[in-house]
C-alpha positions in Angstrom: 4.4 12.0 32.5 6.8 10.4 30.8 4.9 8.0 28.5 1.9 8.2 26.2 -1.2 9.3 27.8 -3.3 6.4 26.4 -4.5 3.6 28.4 -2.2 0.3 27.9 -5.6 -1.3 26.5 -5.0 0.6 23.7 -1.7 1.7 23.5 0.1 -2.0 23.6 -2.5 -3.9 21.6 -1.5 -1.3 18.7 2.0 -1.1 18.9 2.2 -5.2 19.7 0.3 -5.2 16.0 2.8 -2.9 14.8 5.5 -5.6 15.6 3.9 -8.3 13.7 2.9 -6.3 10.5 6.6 -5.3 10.7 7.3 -9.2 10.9 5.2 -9.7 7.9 6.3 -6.7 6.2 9.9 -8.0 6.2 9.5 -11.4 4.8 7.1 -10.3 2.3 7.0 -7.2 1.2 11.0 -6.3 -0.1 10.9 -6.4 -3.8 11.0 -3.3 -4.0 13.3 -0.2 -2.9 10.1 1.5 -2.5 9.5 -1.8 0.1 12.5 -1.7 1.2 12.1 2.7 2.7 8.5 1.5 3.7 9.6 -1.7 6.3 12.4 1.2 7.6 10.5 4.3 8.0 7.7 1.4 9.8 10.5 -0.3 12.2 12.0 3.1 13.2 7.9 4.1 13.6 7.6 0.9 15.9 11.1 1.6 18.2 10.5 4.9 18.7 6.3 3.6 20.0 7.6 1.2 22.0 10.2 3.4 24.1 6.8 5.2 24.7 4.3 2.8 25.6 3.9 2.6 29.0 4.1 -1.4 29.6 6.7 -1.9 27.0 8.8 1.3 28.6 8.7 -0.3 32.1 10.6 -3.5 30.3 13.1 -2.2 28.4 13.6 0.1 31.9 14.0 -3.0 33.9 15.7 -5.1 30.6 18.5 -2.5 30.7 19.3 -2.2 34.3 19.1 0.8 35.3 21.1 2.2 32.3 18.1 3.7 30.5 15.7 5.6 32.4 12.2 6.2 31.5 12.7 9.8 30.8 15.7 8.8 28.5 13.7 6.5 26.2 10.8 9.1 26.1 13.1 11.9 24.5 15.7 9.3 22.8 12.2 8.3 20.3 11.0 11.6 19.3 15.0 12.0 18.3 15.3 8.5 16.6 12.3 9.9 14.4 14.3 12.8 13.6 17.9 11.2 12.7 15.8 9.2 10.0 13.5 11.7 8.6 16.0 12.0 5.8 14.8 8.6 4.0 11.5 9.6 3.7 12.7 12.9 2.7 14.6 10.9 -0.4 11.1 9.0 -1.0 9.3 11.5 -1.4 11.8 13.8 -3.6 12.2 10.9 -5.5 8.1 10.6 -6.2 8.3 14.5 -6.9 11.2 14.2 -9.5 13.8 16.3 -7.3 17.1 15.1 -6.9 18.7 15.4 -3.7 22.1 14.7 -2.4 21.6 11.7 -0.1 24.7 12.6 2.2 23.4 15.8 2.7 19.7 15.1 3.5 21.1 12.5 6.3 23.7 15.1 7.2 21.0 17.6 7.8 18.3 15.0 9.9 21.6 13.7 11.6 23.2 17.0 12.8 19.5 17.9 14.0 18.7 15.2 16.2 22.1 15.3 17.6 21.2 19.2 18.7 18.3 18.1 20.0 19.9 15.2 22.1 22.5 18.3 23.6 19.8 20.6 24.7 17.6 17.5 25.9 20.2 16.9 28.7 18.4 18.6 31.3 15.3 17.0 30.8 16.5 13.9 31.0 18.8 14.6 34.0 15.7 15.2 35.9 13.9 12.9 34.5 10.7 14.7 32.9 9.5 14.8 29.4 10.9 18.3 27.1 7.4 19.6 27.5 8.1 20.0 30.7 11.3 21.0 31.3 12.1 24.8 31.7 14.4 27.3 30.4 16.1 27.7 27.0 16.8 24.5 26.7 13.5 22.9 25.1 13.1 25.8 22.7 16.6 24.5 21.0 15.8 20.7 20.8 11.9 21.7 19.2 13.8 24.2 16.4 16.6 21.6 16.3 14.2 19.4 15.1 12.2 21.5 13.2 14.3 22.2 9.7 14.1 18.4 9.1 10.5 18.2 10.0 9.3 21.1 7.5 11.0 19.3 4.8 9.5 16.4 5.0 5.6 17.8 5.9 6.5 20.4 2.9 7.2 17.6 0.2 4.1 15.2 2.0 2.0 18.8 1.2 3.0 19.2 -2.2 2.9 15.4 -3.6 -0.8 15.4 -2.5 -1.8 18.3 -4.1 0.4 17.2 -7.0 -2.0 14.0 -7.4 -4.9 16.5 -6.8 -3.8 18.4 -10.3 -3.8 15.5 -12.4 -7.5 14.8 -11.6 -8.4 11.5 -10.1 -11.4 9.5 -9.6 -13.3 10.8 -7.1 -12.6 7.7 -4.6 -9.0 8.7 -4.8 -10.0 12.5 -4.2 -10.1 12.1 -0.8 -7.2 10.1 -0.2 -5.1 12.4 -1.6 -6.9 15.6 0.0 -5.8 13.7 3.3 -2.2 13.0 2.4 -1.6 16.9 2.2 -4.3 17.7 4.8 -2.5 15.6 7.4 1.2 17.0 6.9 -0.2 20.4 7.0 -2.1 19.7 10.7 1.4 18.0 11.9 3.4 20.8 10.9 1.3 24.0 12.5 1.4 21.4 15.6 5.3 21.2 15.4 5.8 24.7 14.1 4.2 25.7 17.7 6.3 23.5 19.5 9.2 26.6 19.8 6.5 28.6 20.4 4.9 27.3 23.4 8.3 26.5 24.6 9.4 30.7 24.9 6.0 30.3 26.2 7.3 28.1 29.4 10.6 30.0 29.4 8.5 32.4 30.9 6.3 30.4 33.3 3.3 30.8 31.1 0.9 28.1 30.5 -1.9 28.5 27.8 -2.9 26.5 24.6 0.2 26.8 23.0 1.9 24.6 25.6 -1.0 22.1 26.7 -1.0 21.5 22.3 2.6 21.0 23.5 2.2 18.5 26.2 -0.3 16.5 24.4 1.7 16.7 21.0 4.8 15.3 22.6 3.0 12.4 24.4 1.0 10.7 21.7 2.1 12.2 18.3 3.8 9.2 17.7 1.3 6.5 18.9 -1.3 9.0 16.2 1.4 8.3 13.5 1.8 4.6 14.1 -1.8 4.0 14.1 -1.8 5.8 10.7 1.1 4.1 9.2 0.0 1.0 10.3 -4.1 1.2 8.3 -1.8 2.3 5.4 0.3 -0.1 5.2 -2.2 -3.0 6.2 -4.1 -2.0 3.3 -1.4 -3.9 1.1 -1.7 -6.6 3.1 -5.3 -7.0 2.9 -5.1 -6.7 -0.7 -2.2 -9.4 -1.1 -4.1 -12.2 1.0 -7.4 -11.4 -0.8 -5.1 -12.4 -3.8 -4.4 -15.6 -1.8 -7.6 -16.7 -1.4 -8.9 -15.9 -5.0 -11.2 -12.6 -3.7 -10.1 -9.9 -5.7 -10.9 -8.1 -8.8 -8.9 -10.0 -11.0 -9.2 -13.2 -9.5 -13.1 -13.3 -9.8 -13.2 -12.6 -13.4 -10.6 -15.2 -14.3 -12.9 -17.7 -12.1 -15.8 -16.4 -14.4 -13.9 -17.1 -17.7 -12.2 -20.5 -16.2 -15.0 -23.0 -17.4 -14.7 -21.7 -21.1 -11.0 -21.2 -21.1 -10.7 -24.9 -20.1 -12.7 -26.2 -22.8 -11.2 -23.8 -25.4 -7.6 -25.1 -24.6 -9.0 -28.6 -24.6 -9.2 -28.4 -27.8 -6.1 -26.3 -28.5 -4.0 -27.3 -25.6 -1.0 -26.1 -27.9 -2.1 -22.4 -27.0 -1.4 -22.8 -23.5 1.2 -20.7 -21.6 3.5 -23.3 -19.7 6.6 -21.4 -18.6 7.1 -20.2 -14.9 4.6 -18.0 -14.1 6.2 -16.9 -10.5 4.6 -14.7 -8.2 3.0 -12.6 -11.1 -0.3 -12.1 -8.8 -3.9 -12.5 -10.0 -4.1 -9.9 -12.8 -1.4 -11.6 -14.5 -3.1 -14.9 -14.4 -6.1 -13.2 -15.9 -4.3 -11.4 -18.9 -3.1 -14.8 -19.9 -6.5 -16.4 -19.5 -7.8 -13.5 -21.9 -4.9 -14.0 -24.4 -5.4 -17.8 -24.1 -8.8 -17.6 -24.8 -8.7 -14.7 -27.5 -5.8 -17.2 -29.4 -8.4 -20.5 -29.2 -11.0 -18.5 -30.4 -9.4 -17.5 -33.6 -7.5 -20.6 -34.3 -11.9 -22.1 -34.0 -13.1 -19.5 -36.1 -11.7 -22.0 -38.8 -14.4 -24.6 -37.9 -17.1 -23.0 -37.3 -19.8 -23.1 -39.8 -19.9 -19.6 -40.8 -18.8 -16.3 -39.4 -20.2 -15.2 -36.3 -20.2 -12.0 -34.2 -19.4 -11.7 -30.9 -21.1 -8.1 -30.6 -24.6 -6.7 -30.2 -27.1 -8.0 -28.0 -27.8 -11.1 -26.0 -29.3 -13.7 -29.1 -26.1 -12.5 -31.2 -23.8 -13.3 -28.1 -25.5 -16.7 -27.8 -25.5 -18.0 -31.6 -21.7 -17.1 -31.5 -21.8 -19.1 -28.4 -23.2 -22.1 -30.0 -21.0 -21.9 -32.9 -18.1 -22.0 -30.8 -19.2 -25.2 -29.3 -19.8 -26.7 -32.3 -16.4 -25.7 -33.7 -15.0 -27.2 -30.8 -16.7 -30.6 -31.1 -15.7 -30.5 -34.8 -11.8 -29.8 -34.2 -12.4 -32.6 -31.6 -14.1 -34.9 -33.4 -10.7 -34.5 -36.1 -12.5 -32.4 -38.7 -10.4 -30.6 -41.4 -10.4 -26.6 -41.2 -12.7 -25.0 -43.5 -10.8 -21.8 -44.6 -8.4 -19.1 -43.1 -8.0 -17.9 -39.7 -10.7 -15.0 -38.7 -10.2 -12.1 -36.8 -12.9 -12.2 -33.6 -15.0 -9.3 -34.4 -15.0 -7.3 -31.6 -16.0 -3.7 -30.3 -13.9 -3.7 -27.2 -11.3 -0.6 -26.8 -9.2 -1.5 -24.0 -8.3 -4.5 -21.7 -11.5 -3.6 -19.4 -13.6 -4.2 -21.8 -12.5 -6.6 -23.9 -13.2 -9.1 -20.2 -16.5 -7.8 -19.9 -16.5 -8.8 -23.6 -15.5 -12.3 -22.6 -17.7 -12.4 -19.7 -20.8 -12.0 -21.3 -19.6 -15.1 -23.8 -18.7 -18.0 -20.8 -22.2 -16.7 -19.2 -23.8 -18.3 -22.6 -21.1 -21.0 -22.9 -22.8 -23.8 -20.4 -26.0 -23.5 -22.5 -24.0 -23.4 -26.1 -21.9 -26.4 -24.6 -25.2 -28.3 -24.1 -26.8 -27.2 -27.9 -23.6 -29.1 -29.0 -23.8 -31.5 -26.6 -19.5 -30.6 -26.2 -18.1 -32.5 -23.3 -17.0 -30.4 -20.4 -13.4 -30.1 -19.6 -12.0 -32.1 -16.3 -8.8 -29.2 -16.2 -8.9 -25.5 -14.7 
Protein backbone atom coordinates (compact mmCIF):
# COMPACT_ATOMS: atom_id res chain seq x y z
CA UNK A 1 0.00 0.00 0.00
CA UNK A 2 1.21 2.94 -1.07
CA UNK A 3 -1.12 5.56 0.53
CA UNK A 4 -2.58 6.23 3.97
CA UNK A 5 -4.59 3.47 5.28
CA UNK A 6 -7.59 5.77 6.25
CA UNK A 7 -10.74 5.74 4.42
CA UNK A 8 -11.01 8.93 1.87
CA UNK A 9 -14.12 9.88 4.12
CA UNK A 10 -11.67 10.89 6.45
CA UNK A 11 -8.58 11.32 5.00
CA UNK A 12 -9.60 14.06 2.23
CA UNK A 13 -12.19 15.97 4.21
CA UNK A 14 -9.07 16.66 6.68
CA UNK A 15 -6.42 17.36 4.47
CA UNK A 16 -8.98 19.54 2.01
CA UNK A 17 -9.43 21.57 5.52
CA UNK A 18 -5.90 21.69 5.83
CA UNK A 19 -5.73 23.61 2.44
CA UNK A 20 -8.16 26.31 3.48
CA UNK A 21 -6.76 26.95 7.00
CA UNK A 22 -3.49 27.23 5.14
CA UNK A 23 -5.45 29.81 2.84
CA UNK A 24 -6.49 31.68 5.81
CA UNK A 25 -3.43 31.30 7.56
CA UNK A 26 -1.53 33.17 4.79
CA UNK A 27 -3.58 36.21 4.39
CA UNK A 28 -4.06 36.59 8.02
CA UNK A 29 -1.82 35.36 10.21
CA UNK A 30 1.94 36.86 8.89
CA UNK A 31 2.85 39.54 11.41
CA UNK A 32 4.91 37.70 12.81
CA UNK A 33 8.23 35.66 12.09
CA UNK A 34 6.84 33.30 14.53
CA UNK A 35 3.62 33.44 11.72
CA UNK A 36 5.62 33.41 9.26
CA UNK A 37 7.63 29.40 10.44
CA UNK A 38 4.06 28.47 11.47
CA UNK A 39 2.14 28.99 7.68
CA UNK A 40 5.66 27.01 6.38
CA UNK A 41 6.07 24.14 8.72
CA UNK A 42 1.79 23.90 7.94
CA UNK A 43 2.13 24.10 3.97
CA UNK A 44 5.03 21.69 3.90
CA UNK A 45 2.57 19.51 6.60
CA UNK A 46 -0.25 19.82 3.89
CA UNK A 47 2.12 18.84 0.54
CA UNK A 48 3.63 16.14 2.11
CA UNK A 49 -0.64 14.88 3.23
CA UNK A 50 -1.71 15.38 0.05
CA UNK A 51 1.02 13.18 -1.93
CA UNK A 52 -0.47 10.62 0.51
CA UNK A 53 -4.03 10.79 0.42
CA UNK A 54 -5.38 8.37 -1.59
CA UNK A 55 -7.90 10.57 -3.85
CA UNK A 56 -5.68 13.47 -4.05
CA UNK A 57 -2.50 10.94 -4.96
CA UNK A 58 -4.45 9.45 -7.86
CA UNK A 59 -4.60 13.25 -9.33
CA UNK A 60 -1.45 14.53 -9.04
CA UNK A 61 -0.63 10.66 -10.55
CA UNK A 62 -2.77 11.39 -13.49
CA UNK A 63 -2.01 15.56 -13.37
CA UNK A 64 1.68 14.69 -13.98
CA UNK A 65 1.49 12.09 -16.69
CA UNK A 66 2.98 9.41 -15.87
CA UNK A 67 6.09 11.24 -14.51
CA UNK A 68 5.31 10.74 -10.80
CA UNK A 69 4.23 7.46 -9.79
CA UNK A 70 2.33 6.71 -6.76
CA UNK A 71 5.15 5.04 -4.97
CA UNK A 72 7.29 8.14 -5.81
CA UNK A 73 5.01 10.71 -4.09
CA UNK A 74 4.57 8.26 -1.05
CA UNK A 75 8.35 8.27 -0.17
CA UNK A 76 9.10 11.95 -1.83
CA UNK A 77 6.60 13.36 1.47
CA UNK A 78 7.99 11.58 4.34
CA UNK A 79 11.50 13.20 2.68
CA UNK A 80 9.98 16.68 2.06
CA UNK A 81 9.21 16.57 5.93
CA UNK A 82 12.75 15.80 6.55
CA UNK A 83 14.60 18.48 4.18
CA UNK A 84 12.54 21.14 6.35
CA UNK A 85 12.78 19.87 9.76
CA UNK A 86 15.53 22.38 10.26
CA UNK A 87 13.03 25.48 10.52
CA UNK A 88 11.29 24.10 13.24
CA UNK A 89 14.52 23.07 14.66
CA UNK A 90 15.46 27.08 14.64
CA UNK A 91 11.87 27.77 16.32
CA UNK A 92 12.24 25.92 18.77
CA UNK A 93 16.04 26.74 19.72
CA UNK A 94 15.05 30.04 19.40
CA UNK A 95 12.09 29.54 22.18
CA UNK A 96 14.82 27.65 24.24
CA UNK A 97 17.51 30.46 24.02
CA UNK A 98 20.09 28.38 21.95
CA UNK A 99 21.71 29.74 19.11
CA UNK A 100 22.17 27.78 16.28
CA UNK A 101 23.86 28.29 13.00
CA UNK A 102 21.00 28.41 10.47
CA UNK A 103 23.21 27.08 7.45
CA UNK A 104 24.14 24.29 9.34
CA UNK A 105 20.85 23.12 10.80
CA UNK A 106 19.47 23.17 6.96
CA UNK A 107 22.71 21.61 5.95
CA UNK A 108 22.21 18.82 8.28
CA UNK A 109 17.99 18.23 7.41
CA UNK A 110 19.12 18.78 3.73
CA UNK A 111 22.03 16.26 3.46
CA UNK A 112 19.61 13.78 5.33
CA UNK A 113 16.76 13.76 3.18
CA UNK A 114 18.91 13.62 0.21
CA UNK A 115 20.44 10.10 1.78
CA UNK A 116 17.28 9.00 2.24
CA UNK A 117 16.07 9.90 -1.36
CA UNK A 118 19.50 7.51 -2.58
CA UNK A 119 18.68 4.49 -0.58
CA UNK A 120 14.81 5.02 -1.33
CA UNK A 121 15.54 4.13 -5.07
CA UNK A 122 14.67 0.75 -4.89
CA UNK A 123 11.50 1.14 -3.33
CA UNK A 124 10.43 3.41 -5.62
CA UNK A 125 11.78 1.40 -8.70
CA UNK A 126 9.32 -1.24 -7.69
CA UNK A 127 6.93 0.70 -6.73
CA UNK A 128 6.18 -0.16 -2.94
CA UNK A 129 6.23 1.87 0.17
CA UNK A 130 10.07 1.70 2.26
CA UNK A 131 8.25 -0.41 4.83
CA UNK A 132 8.10 -2.72 2.52
CA UNK A 133 10.92 -2.96 0.57
CA UNK A 134 13.78 -5.37 1.51
CA UNK A 135 17.42 -5.42 2.07
CA UNK A 136 19.84 -2.76 3.36
CA UNK A 137 18.41 -0.22 1.70
CA UNK A 138 15.45 0.89 4.03
CA UNK A 139 17.55 0.74 7.16
CA UNK A 140 19.76 3.76 5.57
CA UNK A 141 16.86 6.03 4.48
CA UNK A 142 15.07 5.48 8.39
CA UNK A 143 18.77 6.40 10.09
CA UNK A 144 19.24 8.91 7.27
CA UNK A 145 16.33 10.52 8.57
CA UNK A 146 16.76 9.95 11.96
CA UNK A 147 19.63 12.55 13.30
CA UNK A 148 17.22 15.45 12.12
CA UNK A 149 14.25 13.86 13.58
CA UNK A 150 15.87 13.43 17.32
CA UNK A 151 16.71 16.93 17.20
CA UNK A 152 13.71 18.27 16.69
CA UNK A 153 11.53 15.61 19.11
CA UNK A 154 14.63 16.33 21.70
CA UNK A 155 14.12 20.29 21.77
CA UNK A 156 9.83 19.62 21.47
CA UNK A 157 10.75 17.32 24.87
CA UNK A 158 12.67 19.73 26.61
CA UNK A 159 10.61 23.16 25.91
CA UNK A 160 7.55 21.31 27.39
CA UNK A 161 9.05 20.24 30.41
CA UNK A 162 10.72 23.69 30.47
CA UNK A 163 7.14 25.30 30.72
CA UNK A 164 6.36 22.51 33.29
CA UNK A 165 9.32 24.08 35.65
CA UNK A 166 8.03 27.43 35.80
CA UNK A 167 4.67 26.23 37.20
CA UNK A 168 1.56 27.07 35.34
CA UNK A 169 -2.01 27.04 35.95
CA UNK A 170 -3.27 23.97 36.09
CA UNK A 171 -5.33 24.32 32.63
CA UNK A 172 -2.10 24.88 30.99
CA UNK A 173 -0.54 21.69 32.95
CA UNK A 174 -1.83 19.52 30.57
CA UNK A 175 -1.06 21.17 27.53
CA UNK A 176 2.28 21.33 28.24
CA UNK A 177 2.51 17.65 29.65
CA UNK A 178 1.34 16.81 26.01
CA UNK A 179 3.70 18.90 24.09
CA UNK A 180 6.62 16.76 25.52
CA UNK A 181 4.49 13.65 25.88
CA UNK A 182 3.81 13.62 22.19
CA UNK A 183 7.48 14.17 20.83
CA UNK A 184 8.63 11.46 23.14
CA UNK A 185 5.81 8.82 21.61
CA UNK A 186 6.97 10.06 17.91
CA UNK A 187 10.46 9.51 18.57
CA UNK A 188 10.50 5.72 20.23
CA UNK A 189 8.13 5.15 17.02
CA UNK A 190 10.91 6.64 14.63
CA UNK A 191 13.84 5.47 16.77
CA UNK A 192 12.26 1.75 15.89
CA UNK A 193 11.98 2.44 12.45
CA UNK A 194 16.00 1.09 11.81
CA UNK A 195 15.14 -1.36 13.97
CA UNK A 196 12.26 -3.13 12.46
CA UNK A 197 13.99 -2.52 9.22
CA UNK A 198 17.27 -5.10 10.22
CA UNK A 199 14.26 -6.75 11.30
CA UNK A 200 12.95 -7.28 7.46
CA UNK A 201 16.57 -7.48 6.18
CA UNK A 202 16.17 -10.76 7.64
CA UNK A 203 12.65 -11.82 6.56
CA UNK A 204 11.26 -11.29 9.94
CA UNK A 205 7.99 -9.85 10.72
CA UNK A 206 6.91 -8.97 14.27
CA UNK A 207 5.72 -5.74 16.13
CA UNK A 208 8.69 -3.89 15.38
CA UNK A 209 7.83 -3.83 11.65
CA UNK A 210 3.86 -3.85 11.58
CA UNK A 211 4.65 -0.39 14.22
CA UNK A 212 6.65 0.13 10.94
CA UNK A 213 4.13 -0.25 8.38
CA UNK A 214 1.47 1.50 10.17
CA UNK A 215 3.90 4.40 11.24
CA UNK A 216 4.93 5.11 7.69
CA UNK A 217 1.29 5.11 6.31
CA UNK A 218 -0.48 7.59 8.52
CA UNK A 219 2.09 9.37 10.75
CA UNK A 220 1.68 12.18 8.68
CA UNK A 221 -2.16 12.31 8.31
CA UNK A 222 -1.78 11.89 12.72
CA UNK A 223 0.51 15.09 12.57
CA UNK A 224 -1.73 17.09 10.29
CA UNK A 225 -4.73 16.46 12.24
CA UNK A 226 -2.70 17.68 15.21
CA UNK A 227 -1.23 20.77 13.60
CA UNK A 228 -4.30 21.67 12.23
CA UNK A 229 -6.58 21.74 16.18
CA UNK A 230 -3.47 23.77 17.08
CA UNK A 231 -3.38 26.03 14.87
CA UNK A 232 -7.30 26.46 14.42
CA UNK A 233 -7.25 27.32 17.93
CA UNK A 234 -5.94 30.86 16.84
CA UNK A 235 -8.38 31.08 14.57
CA UNK A 236 -11.20 30.47 16.66
CA UNK A 237 -9.90 32.90 19.09
CA UNK A 238 -9.35 35.71 16.32
CA UNK A 239 -13.10 35.47 14.88
CA UNK A 240 -14.52 35.36 18.47
CA UNK A 241 -12.62 38.78 18.51
CA UNK A 242 -14.69 39.61 15.37
CA UNK A 243 -17.79 39.07 16.61
CA UNK A 244 -17.37 40.75 20.08
CA UNK A 245 -17.27 37.04 22.16
CA UNK A 246 -14.25 37.13 23.97
CA UNK A 247 -12.92 37.89 27.24
CA UNK A 248 -12.03 41.27 26.58
CA UNK A 249 -14.68 42.20 24.44
CA UNK A 250 -17.55 41.30 26.96
CA UNK A 251 -16.17 43.36 29.65
CA UNK A 252 -15.64 46.45 27.47
CA UNK A 253 -19.55 45.81 26.34
CA UNK A 254 -20.16 45.81 30.19
CA UNK A 255 -18.34 49.14 30.88
CA UNK A 256 -19.63 50.73 27.33
CA UNK A 257 -22.94 52.36 28.73
CA UNK A 258 -20.92 54.30 31.50
CA UNK A 259 -17.87 55.04 29.47
CA UNK A 260 -20.32 56.80 26.99
CA UNK A 261 -21.80 58.91 29.36
CA UNK A 262 -18.50 59.68 31.22
CA UNK A 263 -16.96 60.99 27.91
CA UNK A 264 -20.10 62.90 27.19
CA UNK A 265 -19.32 64.96 29.44
CA UNK A 266 -15.51 64.97 28.95
CA UNK A 267 -15.43 64.19 25.35
CA UNK A 268 -11.84 65.95 25.54
CA UNK A 269 -10.52 62.54 27.22
CA UNK A 270 -11.20 60.50 24.41
CA UNK A 271 -8.45 58.61 22.51
CA UNK A 272 -8.96 59.58 18.73
CA UNK A 273 -5.79 58.45 16.90
CA UNK A 274 -5.64 55.18 14.76
CA UNK A 275 -6.34 52.46 16.73
CA UNK A 276 -5.43 49.69 13.87
CA UNK A 277 -5.80 46.17 14.35
CA UNK A 278 -4.93 46.43 18.14
CA UNK A 279 -7.57 43.51 18.95
CA UNK A 280 -10.18 43.64 21.78
CA UNK A 281 -7.97 43.90 24.81
CA UNK A 282 -6.62 46.99 23.57
CA UNK A 283 -9.93 48.53 23.05
CA UNK A 284 -10.66 47.60 26.69
CA UNK A 285 -7.43 49.15 28.25
CA UNK A 286 -8.45 52.34 26.66
CA UNK A 287 -11.99 52.07 27.81
CA UNK A 288 -10.48 51.59 31.44
CA UNK A 289 -8.04 54.52 31.13
CA UNK A 290 -10.85 56.56 29.50
CA UNK A 291 -13.07 56.01 32.14
CA UNK A 292 -10.43 56.12 35.10
CA UNK A 293 -9.39 59.82 33.45
CA UNK A 294 -13.36 61.07 33.43
CA UNK A 295 -13.73 59.99 36.69
CA UNK A 296 -11.10 62.05 38.26
CA UNK A 297 -11.44 65.05 36.21
CA UNK A 298 -15.66 64.51 38.00
CA UNK A 299 -14.39 64.01 41.29
CA UNK A 300 -14.21 67.92 41.06
CA UNK A 301 -18.07 68.19 40.97
CA UNK A 302 -19.19 66.00 42.89
CA UNK A 303 -20.59 67.01 46.18
CA UNK A 304 -18.15 65.48 48.44
CA UNK A 305 -15.70 62.73 48.34
CA UNK A 306 -16.87 59.42 47.64
CA UNK A 307 -15.45 55.82 47.75
CA UNK A 308 -15.53 53.51 45.21
CA UNK A 309 -14.57 50.52 47.74
CA UNK A 310 -16.41 48.36 50.19
CA UNK A 311 -19.63 46.91 49.74
CA UNK A 312 -22.62 47.19 47.53
CA UNK A 313 -24.49 50.62 49.27
CA UNK A 314 -20.81 52.33 49.20
CA UNK A 315 -20.47 51.32 45.46
CA UNK A 316 -23.93 52.81 44.77
CA UNK A 317 -23.75 56.28 46.66
CA UNK A 318 -20.44 56.76 44.60
CA UNK A 319 -22.58 55.81 41.75
CA UNK A 320 -25.09 58.46 42.34
CA UNK A 321 -22.50 61.01 42.96
CA UNK A 322 -21.01 60.37 39.77
CA UNK A 323 -24.19 61.06 38.03
CA UNK A 324 -24.86 63.98 39.69
CA UNK A 325 -21.37 65.35 38.94
CA UNK A 326 -22.06 64.65 35.53
CA UNK A 327 -25.30 66.58 35.22
CA UNK A 328 -23.54 69.42 37.08
CA UNK A 329 -20.42 69.68 34.63
CA UNK A 330 -23.24 69.40 32.07
CA UNK A 331 -25.48 71.64 33.24
CA UNK A 332 -22.02 74.38 33.07
CA UNK A 333 -21.37 74.31 36.80
CA UNK A 334 -17.91 75.67 38.06
CA UNK A 335 -15.48 72.96 39.72
CA UNK A 336 -15.54 72.95 43.41
CA UNK A 337 -11.84 72.22 44.34
CA UNK A 338 -8.88 70.12 43.08
CA UNK A 339 -8.74 67.07 41.19
CA UNK A 340 -9.17 63.69 43.44
CA UNK A 341 -7.44 60.65 43.20
CA UNK A 342 -10.28 57.64 42.78
CA UNK A 343 -9.82 55.75 45.84
CA UNK A 344 -9.30 52.44 44.92
CA UNK A 345 -8.21 48.99 46.33
CA UNK A 346 -7.44 47.36 43.05
CA UNK A 347 -3.73 45.87 42.57
CA UNK A 348 -3.51 44.99 39.00
CA UNK A 349 -5.35 45.56 35.60
CA UNK A 350 -7.69 42.39 36.51
CA UNK A 351 -8.95 43.88 39.12
CA UNK A 352 -9.12 47.20 38.75
CA UNK A 353 -12.15 46.02 35.64
CA UNK A 354 -13.89 43.99 38.07
CA UNK A 355 -13.48 47.33 40.01
CA UNK A 356 -15.25 49.12 37.23
CA UNK A 357 -17.67 46.48 36.58
CA UNK A 358 -19.23 46.47 39.75
CA UNK A 359 -19.67 50.57 39.28
CA UNK A 360 -21.60 50.56 35.44
CA UNK A 361 -23.77 47.60 37.15
CA UNK A 362 -25.11 50.60 39.65
CA UNK A 363 -24.67 53.27 36.92
CA UNK A 364 -28.38 52.84 35.14
CA UNK A 365 -30.01 53.23 38.60
CA UNK A 366 -27.46 56.30 39.77
CA UNK A 367 -28.21 57.77 36.14
CA UNK A 368 -31.97 57.64 37.05
CA UNK A 369 -31.43 59.20 40.99
CA UNK A 370 -29.93 62.11 38.85
CA UNK A 371 -32.28 61.85 36.34
CA UNK A 372 -28.66 62.28 33.79
CA UNK A 373 -29.55 61.76 30.22
CA UNK A 374 -28.26 58.67 28.60
CA UNK A 375 -25.58 58.94 25.96
CA UNK A 376 -26.70 58.28 22.04
CA UNK A 377 -22.61 57.29 21.35
CA UNK A 378 -20.75 53.80 22.16
Amino acid sequence: MVTSSWPTLWSLPVVGYAWILLAVRLTRFRATLLDHRGNLALAVLVIASTMREPTLQRGLVTLSAGYLSDAWLFQLAIILMGAVVGFNVLVLADALGLRYRPAVVHGIAVGSALIALLCGTGARHHGVAIADETGWAPVGFWLALLPPMVWLDGLVIRLGIAQLRQRPERREVLAYAALALFPAVHLLGFSCAPIAAVFLVRGEHNVFTALLAAADRDILLYQLVIIVVGMTVPLLLRLAQRLGLDAASRSRKRLLPLWSDLTAVCPELVYRGPAGDLGSRFLLHRTVIEIRDCLRILSRYAPEPASLTGDAHAVQDYAIQLAHACAAKSAGAPASGAVLALPSTAGDVDAEIAELTTLAAHWHKARTVADLPSASRA
